[in-house]
N, C-alpha and C positions, 0 to 999 in steps of 0.2 A: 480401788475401783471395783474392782473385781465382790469384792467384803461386798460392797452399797449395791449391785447386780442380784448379787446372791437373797441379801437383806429384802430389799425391792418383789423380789419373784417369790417369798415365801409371805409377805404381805397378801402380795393382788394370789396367790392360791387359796392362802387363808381367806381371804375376800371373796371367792368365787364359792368355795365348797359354804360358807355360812349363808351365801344368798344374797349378800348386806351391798347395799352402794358406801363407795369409800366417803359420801357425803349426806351419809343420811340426816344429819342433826343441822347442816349446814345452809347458809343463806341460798347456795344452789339451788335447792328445791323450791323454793318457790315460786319456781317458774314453772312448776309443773314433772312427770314423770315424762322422764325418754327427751326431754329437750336436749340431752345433750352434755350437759355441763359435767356432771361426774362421770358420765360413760366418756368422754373427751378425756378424763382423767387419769381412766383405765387403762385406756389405752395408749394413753403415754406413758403411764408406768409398764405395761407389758411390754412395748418397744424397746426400751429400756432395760428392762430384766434379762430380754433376750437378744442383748450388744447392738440394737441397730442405730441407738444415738449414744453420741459421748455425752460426758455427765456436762462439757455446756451446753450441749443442745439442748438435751434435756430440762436442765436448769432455763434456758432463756425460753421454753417453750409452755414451761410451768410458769413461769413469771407470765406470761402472754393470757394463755389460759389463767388466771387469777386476776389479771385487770378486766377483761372483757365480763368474768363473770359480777363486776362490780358495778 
């Protein structure tokens, strides 16, 4: 768990210093910049990276955030 924490926070760092939305290519954007859908995303990965959900919260929260965005 710990490994997927560590893995997770070097992801969303690489993603911050590049600039990049972790949804750039993805059906997300088509709603527009700033609505929401990938920054929702971020920040459940950083929650995450920095222990504040267990891996099922996080997993049922990712599943939630991926039907809504559909």
């Amino acid at each position: 768990m710990v490994l997927v924490g560590v893995i997770v926070l070097i992801v969303v760092l690489v993603k911050a210093v590049s600039g990049r939305s972790p949804n750039t290519a993805g059906p997300d954007n088509s709603r527009g910049p700033g609505t929401g859908g990938g920054r929702a995303r971020e920040i459940l990965e950083e929650r995450y990276a920095r222990g504040e959900l267990s891996t099922e919260e996080y997993r049922e929260r990712l599943r939630i955030l991926e039907e809504d965005g559909r």
